[in-house]
C-alpha positions as a Markdown table, in Angstrom:
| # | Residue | x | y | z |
|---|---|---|---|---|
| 1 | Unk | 39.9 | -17.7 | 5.4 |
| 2 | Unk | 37.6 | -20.4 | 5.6 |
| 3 | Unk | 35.2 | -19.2 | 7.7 |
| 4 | Unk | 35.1 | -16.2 | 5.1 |
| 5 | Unk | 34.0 | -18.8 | 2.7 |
| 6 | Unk | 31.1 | -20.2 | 4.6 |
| 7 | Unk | 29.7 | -17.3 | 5.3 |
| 8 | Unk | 29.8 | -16.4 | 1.5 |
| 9 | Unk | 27.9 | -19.4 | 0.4 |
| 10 | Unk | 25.0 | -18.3 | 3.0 |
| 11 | Unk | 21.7 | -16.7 | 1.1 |
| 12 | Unk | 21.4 | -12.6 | 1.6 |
| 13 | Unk | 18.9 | -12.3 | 4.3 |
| 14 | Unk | 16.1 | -10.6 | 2.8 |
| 15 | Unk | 13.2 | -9.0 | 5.0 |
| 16 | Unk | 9.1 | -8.5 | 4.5 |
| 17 | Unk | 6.3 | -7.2 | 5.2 |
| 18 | Unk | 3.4 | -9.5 | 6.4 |
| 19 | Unk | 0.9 | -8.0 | 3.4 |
| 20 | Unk | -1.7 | -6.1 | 5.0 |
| 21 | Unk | -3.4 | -3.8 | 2.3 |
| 22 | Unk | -4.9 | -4.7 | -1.0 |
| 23 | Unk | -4.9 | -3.1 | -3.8 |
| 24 | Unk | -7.5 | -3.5 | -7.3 |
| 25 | Unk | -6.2 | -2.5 | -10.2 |
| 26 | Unk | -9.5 | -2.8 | -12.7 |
| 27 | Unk | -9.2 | -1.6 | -16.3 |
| 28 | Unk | -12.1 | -1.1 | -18.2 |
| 29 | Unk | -12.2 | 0.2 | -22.1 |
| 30 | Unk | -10.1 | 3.8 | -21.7 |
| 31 | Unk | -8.7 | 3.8 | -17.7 |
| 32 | Unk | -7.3 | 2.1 | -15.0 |
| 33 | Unk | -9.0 | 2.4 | -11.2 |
| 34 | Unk | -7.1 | 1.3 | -8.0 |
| 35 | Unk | -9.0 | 0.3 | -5.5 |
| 36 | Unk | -8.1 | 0.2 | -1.7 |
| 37 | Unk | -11.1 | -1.7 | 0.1 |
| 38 | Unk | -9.0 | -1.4 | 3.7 |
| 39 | Unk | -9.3 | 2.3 | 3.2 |
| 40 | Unk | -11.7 | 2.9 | 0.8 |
| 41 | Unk | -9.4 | 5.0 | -1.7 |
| 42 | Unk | -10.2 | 4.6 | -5.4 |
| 43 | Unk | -8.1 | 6.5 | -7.7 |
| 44 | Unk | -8.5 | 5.9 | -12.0 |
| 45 | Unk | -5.3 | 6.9 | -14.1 |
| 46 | Unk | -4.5 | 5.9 | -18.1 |
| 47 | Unk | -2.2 | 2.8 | -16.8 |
| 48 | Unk | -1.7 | 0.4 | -14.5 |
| 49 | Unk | 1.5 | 2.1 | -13.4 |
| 50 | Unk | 0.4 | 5.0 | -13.1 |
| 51 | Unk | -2.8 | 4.3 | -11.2 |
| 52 | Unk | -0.7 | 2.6 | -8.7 |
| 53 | Unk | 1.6 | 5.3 | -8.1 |
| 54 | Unk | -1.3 | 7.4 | -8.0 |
| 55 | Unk | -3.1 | 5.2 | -5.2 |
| 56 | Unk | 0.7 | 4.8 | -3.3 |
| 57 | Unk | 0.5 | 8.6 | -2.8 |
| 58 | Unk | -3.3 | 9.0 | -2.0 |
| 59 | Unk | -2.4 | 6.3 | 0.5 |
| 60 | Unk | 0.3 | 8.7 | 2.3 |
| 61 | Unk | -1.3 | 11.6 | 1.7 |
| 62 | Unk | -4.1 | 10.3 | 3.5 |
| 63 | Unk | -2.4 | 8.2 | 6.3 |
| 64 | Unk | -0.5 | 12.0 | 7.1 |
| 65 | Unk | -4.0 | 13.5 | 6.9 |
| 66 | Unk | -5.6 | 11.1 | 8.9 |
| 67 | Unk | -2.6 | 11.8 | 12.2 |
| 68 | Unk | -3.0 | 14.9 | 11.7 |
| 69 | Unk | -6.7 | 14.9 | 12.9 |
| 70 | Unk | -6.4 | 11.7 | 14.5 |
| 71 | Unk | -9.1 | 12.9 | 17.0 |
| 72 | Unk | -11.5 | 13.2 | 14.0 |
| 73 | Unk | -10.7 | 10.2 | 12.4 |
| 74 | Unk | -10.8 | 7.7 | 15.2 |
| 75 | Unk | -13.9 | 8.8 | 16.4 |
| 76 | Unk | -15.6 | 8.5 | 12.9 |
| 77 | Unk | -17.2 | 5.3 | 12.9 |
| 78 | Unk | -16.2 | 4.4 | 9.0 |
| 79 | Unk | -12.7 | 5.2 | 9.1 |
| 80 | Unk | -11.9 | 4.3 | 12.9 |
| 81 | Unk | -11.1 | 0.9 | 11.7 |
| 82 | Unk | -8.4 | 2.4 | 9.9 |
| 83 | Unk | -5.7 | 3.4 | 12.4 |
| 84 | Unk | -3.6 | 0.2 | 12.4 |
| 85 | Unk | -3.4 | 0.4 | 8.3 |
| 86 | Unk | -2.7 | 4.3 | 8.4 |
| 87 | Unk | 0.3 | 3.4 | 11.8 |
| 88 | Unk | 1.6 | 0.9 | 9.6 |
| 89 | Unk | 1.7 | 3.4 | 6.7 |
| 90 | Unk | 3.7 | 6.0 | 9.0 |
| 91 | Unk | 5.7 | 3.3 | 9.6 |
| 92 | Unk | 7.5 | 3.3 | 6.5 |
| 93 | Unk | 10.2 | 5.3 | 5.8 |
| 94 | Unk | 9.2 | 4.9 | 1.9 |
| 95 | Unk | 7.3 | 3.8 | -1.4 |
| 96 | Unk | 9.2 | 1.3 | -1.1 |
| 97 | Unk | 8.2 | 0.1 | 2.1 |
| 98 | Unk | 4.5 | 0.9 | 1.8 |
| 99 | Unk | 5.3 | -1.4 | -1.4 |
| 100 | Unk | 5.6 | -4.5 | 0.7 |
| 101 | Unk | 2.9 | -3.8 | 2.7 |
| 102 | Unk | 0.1 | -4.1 | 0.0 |
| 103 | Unk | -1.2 | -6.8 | -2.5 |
| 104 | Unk | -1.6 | -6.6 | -5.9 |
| 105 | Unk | -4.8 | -7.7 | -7.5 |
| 106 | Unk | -6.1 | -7.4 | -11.5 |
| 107 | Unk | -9.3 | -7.2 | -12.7 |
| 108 | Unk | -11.9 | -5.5 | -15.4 |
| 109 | Unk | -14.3 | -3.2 | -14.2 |
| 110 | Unk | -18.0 | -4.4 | -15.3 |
| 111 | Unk | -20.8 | -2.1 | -15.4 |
């Protein structure tokens, strides 16, 4: 019984990602852009929200793409660079887990 005790007063063990993608969210007057600069995706959406869902799914949409012709891809010289972010995309068994691989920045877009 008591060792039932200690073990309840211990903290939930919680796991994470080392963040490895960055994401921009930039608003100007009307939209919102997400920004990728590890795999130079942009998407613009009318919220924050929804331009990061919209960049979550251009991010596996891409990462299945680019596995698909991974012969293509590696071999281009701008996007080459990209296999460990597009393997650690695969990796994930959902949004949620691509979720803790990124970082969330804010900012205005300036023209």
């Amino acid at each position: 019984m008591q060792m039932h005790n200690e073990q309840s007063l211990l903290p939930p063990k919680i796991s994470f990602f080392e963040k490895r993608l960055t994401i921009i969210l930039a608003r100007d007057d009307a939209m919102v852009c997400a920004f990728c600069p590890e795999l130079d995706l942009v998407t613009e959406m009318a919220t924050p929200d929804e331009a990061l869902e919209d960049m979550l799914e251009a991010m596996q949409d891409y990462a299945k793409e680019y596995l698909e012709d991974l012969e293509i891809y590696q071999n281009s010289p701008n996007r080459a660079h990209h296999l460990p972010y597009i393997q650690a995309i695969a990796a994930c068994k959902d949004v949620w887990d691509i979720r803790m691989l990124i970082e969330i920045h804010h900012g205005r877009v300036q023209v």
